[in-house]
N, C-alpha and C positions, 0 to 999 in steps of 0.2 A: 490504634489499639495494638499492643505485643501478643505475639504468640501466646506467653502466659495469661493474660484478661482476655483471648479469644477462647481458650480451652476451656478454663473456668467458667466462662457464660454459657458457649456450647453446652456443658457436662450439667449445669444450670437449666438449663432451658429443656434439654432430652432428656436428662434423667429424670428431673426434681419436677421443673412445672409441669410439664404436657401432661406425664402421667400422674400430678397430681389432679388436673383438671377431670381426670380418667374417675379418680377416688371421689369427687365430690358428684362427678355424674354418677357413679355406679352405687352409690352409698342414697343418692335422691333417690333413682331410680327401684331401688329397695323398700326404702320408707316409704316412695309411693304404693309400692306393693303391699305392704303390710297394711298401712292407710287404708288402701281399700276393702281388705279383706274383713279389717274393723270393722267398715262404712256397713259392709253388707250384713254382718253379723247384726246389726241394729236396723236395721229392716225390719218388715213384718215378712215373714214366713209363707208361703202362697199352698195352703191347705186344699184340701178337696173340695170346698165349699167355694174357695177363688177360680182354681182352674174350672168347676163346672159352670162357673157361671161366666165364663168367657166362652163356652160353646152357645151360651143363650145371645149373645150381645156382638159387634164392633166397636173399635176407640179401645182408648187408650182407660188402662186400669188402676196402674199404679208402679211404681217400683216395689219390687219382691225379690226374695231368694227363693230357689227351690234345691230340693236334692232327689238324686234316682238315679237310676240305672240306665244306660247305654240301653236303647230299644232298638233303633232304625237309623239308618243313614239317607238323606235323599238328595239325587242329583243336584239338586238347587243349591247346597252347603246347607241344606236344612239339617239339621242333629235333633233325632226325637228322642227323649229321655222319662221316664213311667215311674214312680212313684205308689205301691199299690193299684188304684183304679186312675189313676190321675195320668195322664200323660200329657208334655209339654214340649213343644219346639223351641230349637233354639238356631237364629239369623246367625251362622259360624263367618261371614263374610267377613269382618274386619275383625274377629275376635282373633285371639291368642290362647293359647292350652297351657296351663300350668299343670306340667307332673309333679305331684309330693313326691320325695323319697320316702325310702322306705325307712324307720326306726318312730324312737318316740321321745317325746319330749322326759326331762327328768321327772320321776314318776315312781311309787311303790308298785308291784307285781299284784301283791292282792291280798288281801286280809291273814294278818297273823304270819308275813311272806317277812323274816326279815331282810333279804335280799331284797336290795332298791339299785334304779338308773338315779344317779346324780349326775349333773354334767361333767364333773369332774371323770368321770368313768366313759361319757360319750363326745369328751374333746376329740379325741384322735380321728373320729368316725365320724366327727360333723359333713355334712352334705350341705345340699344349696337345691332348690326345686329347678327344675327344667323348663323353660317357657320357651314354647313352640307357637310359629304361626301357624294360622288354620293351615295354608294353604303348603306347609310343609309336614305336616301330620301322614305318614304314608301308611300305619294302621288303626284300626280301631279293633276292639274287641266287644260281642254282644254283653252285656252285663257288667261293665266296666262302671263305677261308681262315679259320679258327676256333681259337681254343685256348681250351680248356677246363679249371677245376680245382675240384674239390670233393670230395665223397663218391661214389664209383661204389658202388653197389647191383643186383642183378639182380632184377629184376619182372617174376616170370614165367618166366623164360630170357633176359630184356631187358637189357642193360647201360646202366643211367640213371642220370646226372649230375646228382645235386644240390646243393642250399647244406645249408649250416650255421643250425638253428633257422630263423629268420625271414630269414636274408641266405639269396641265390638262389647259386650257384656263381659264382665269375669266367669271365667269357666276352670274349673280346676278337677282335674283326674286324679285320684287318689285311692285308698286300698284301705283295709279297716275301718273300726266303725264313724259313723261322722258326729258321735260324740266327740271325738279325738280330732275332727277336720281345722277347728279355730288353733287349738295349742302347738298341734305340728305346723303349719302355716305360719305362723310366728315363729316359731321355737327355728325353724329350715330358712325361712325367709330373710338369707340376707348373705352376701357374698363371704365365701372364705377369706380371700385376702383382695381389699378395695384395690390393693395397687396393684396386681396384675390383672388387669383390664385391657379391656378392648385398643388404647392408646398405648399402652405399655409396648409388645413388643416393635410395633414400625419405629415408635419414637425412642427404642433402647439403638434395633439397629442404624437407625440414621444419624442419631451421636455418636457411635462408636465411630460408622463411617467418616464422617466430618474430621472427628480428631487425628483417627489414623492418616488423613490427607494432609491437616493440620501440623502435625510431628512430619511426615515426611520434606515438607516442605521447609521446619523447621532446623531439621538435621543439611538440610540445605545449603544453610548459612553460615559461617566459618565459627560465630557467637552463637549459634542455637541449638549445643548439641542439651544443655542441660535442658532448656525450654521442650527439645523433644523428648525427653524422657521423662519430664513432668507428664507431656502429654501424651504420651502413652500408658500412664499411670493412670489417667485419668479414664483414657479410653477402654480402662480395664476394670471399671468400676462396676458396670451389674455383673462381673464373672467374678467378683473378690469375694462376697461372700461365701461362694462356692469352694474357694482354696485352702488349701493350710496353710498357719496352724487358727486359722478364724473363722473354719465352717462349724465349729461349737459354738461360736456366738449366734450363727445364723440359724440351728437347728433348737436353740434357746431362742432367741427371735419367734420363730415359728409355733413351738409350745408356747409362749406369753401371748403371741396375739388369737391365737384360737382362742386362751381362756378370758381374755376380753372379751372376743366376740361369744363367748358363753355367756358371761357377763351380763352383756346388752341382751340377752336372746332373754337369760333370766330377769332381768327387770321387766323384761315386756309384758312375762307369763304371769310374774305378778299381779300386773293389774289389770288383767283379764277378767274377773269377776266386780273390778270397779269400774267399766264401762259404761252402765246403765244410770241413767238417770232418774232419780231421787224422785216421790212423790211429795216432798214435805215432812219425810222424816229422817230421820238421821239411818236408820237402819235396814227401811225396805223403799226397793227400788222397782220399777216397773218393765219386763223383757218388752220386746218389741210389740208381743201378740197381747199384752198386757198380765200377762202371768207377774205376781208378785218373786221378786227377789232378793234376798237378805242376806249376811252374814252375822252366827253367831258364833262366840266363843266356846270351843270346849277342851277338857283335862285332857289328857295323853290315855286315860282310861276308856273315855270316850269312841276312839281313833278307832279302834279295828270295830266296833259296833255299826258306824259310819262305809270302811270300807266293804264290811260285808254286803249294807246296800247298796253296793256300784261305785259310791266315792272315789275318787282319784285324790291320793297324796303327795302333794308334791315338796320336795324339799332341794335344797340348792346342792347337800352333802353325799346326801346317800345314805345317811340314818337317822334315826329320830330325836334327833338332839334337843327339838325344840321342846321347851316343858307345855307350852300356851298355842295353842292351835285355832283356826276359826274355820266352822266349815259353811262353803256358801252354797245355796243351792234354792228350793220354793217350801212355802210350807207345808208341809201335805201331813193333815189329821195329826196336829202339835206339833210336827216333827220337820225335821228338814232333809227331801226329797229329791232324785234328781227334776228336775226344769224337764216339760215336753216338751218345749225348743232346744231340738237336739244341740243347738250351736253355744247355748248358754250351759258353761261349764257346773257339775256337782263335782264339789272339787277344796279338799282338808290343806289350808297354807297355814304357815308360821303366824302368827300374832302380828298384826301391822303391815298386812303387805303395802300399804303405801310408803311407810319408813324405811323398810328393805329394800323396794325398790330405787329409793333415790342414793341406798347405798350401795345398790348393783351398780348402778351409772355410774358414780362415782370409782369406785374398786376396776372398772370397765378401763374408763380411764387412763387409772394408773396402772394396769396391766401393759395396756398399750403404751402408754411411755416406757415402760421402763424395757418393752421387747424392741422399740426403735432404739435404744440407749445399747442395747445388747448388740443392733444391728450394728447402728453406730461406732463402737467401739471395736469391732471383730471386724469393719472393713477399713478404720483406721490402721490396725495392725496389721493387716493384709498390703494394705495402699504403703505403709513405712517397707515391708519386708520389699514389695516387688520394687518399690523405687531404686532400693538398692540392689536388686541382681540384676536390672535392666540392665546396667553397663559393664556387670561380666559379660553379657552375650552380645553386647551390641556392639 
């Protein structure tokens, strides 16, 4: 193999696969997150009527969600958590803490407000939730908000939350109300940028390393001063989108793949109120606890009647562009009300969130192509600039 097919596979191999291997685990490991936080949303709810009747009984109850407040800490990794009159343990032994950051998904302020979050306005300030192991968690704080979902078991009289085999329950610390806990959790849940991961930097520096030995060796050779300045070229590949005159490509890069990953964040929230499964009819659906669910259509007249009672409006722009609205929530006395299942959204979208959504994914997509095209091209023109002043200096 030449110096040339060695630098090339190298800059192959370090740049391109390892850390792409990096993007498909970090982007699974995502979707497994969101996955679950779904899974538990469709659960049934563990009310007062569940928890008291695990101080009556032992054995296993059922899988549940709870939510409440930070109570008690106990030497054992027990984490007690209270709910009104209800309090429940939770087994923190092989769990993980997911901290929400702090903002909100795209969303109107409040009836008759026309100031609106579109993501278009909370690209720049997208975050990513924090997951912490138990056994790295160094504070708590009494009254800290908590949602729980796993297996409820009674031990003893005790109602304890645990995981599944070897995974710990989901436990998630978060601030605001837990109407808000399903959409922010999606909406945060998911990395800013897949390629710098956990494989990215060992596997940026031990390519660069290889080449630089690679060029030296090749300057070596009485034939291989041009082979080393290719591969030096090469070796200067994750620092070129940082140069000039092509770090405007890379700062263009960066703004397009945020609003992809807006994008994807937006299709998810879309179909956040079509999770529920259908009793047989086309329009009302059944939450976990059996509360009826429905979406109906209503005018732009409608909207702020809606948002006065609680409703969340959510729109991808930041104004009310849309003429046709549907607001989903339960029926309550003709009307449509929020859900007592906190986690089941009342909540005014566009007409069709299922059609939008596939044209989020889609728009997702092509965002992201065309920010790797931007990158693409701004570290072509960086990689032509430096091949040529290498052999002024060299």
């Amino acid at each position: 193999m030449s110096p040339v097919q060695l630098s090339v596979s190298v800059a192959l191999v370090f740049f391109v696969v390892i850390p792409s291997i990096g993007v498909v685990a970090t982007r699974a490991r995502w979707r497994s997150f969101r996955r679950t936080v779904v899974n538990a949303a469709l659960i049934p709810h563990a009310g007062s009527r569940t928890v008291h009747a695990a101080y009556e009984r032992d054995g296993e109850i059922g899988e549940y969600r709870f939510l409440g407040v930070i109570e008690a800490l106990q030497a054992d990794d027990r984490l007690w958590i209270r709910n009104g009159n209800s309090s429940v343990e939770i087994e923190m032994t092989n769990a993980s803490v997911c901290l929400l950051p702090d903002g909100l998904p795209p969303q109107y302020r409040s009836a008759g407000d026309d100031r609106a979050i579109g993501f278009e306005s909370l690209i720049p300030t997208q975050s990513m939730p924090e997951i912490v192991p138990w056994s790295r968690m160094s504070s708590l704080t009494e009254g800290t908000s908590v949602f729980v979902s796993g297996r409820l078991v009674s031990e003893h009289g005790v109602p304890v939350f645990r995981g599944v085999g070897r995974r710990g329950p989901l436990v998630i610390m978060y601030d605001g109300p837990p109407t808000q806990l399903l959409a922010r959790a999606i909406w945060f849940g998911r990395h800013r940028n897949e390629y710098w991961n956990a494989l990215t930097p060992p596997s940026l520096i031990a390519g660069m390393l290889i080449l630089v030995i690679v060029a030296v060796r090749a300057f070596s050779v009485a034939a291989g001063y041009a082979a080393g300045i290719l591969t030096l070229g090469l070796a200067a590949v994750p620092v070129l989108p940082l140069m000039p005159p092509g770090v405007i490509g890379y700062f263009v890069y960066r703004r397009l793949w945020l609003k992809g990953r807006a994008q994807r964040a937006w299709r998810d929230l879309l179909r956040l109120p079509l999770l529920y499964s259908r009793d047989g009819s086309d329009r009302v659906a059944r939450l976990p606890d059996g509360e009826p669910y429905l979406g109906v259509e209503i005018g732009s007249s409608a909207v702020d009647r809606y948002l006065s009672r609680g409703a969340v409006l959510r729109t991808s722009t930041g104004t009310m562009d849309a003429g046709r609205w549907m607001v989903f929530g339960s029926p309550i006395d003709g009307d449509i009300g929020r859900p007592s299942d906190p986690m089941a959204e009342f909540v005014i979208l566009p007409v069709d969130p299922a059609e939008r959504s596939r044209r989020s994914a889609i728009f997702a997509y092509l965002w992201e192509l065309v920010a790797l095209s931007a990158l693409g091209a701004a570290m072509l023109v960086n990689f032509a600039v430096l091949i040529r002043l290498l052999p002024l200096v060299l």
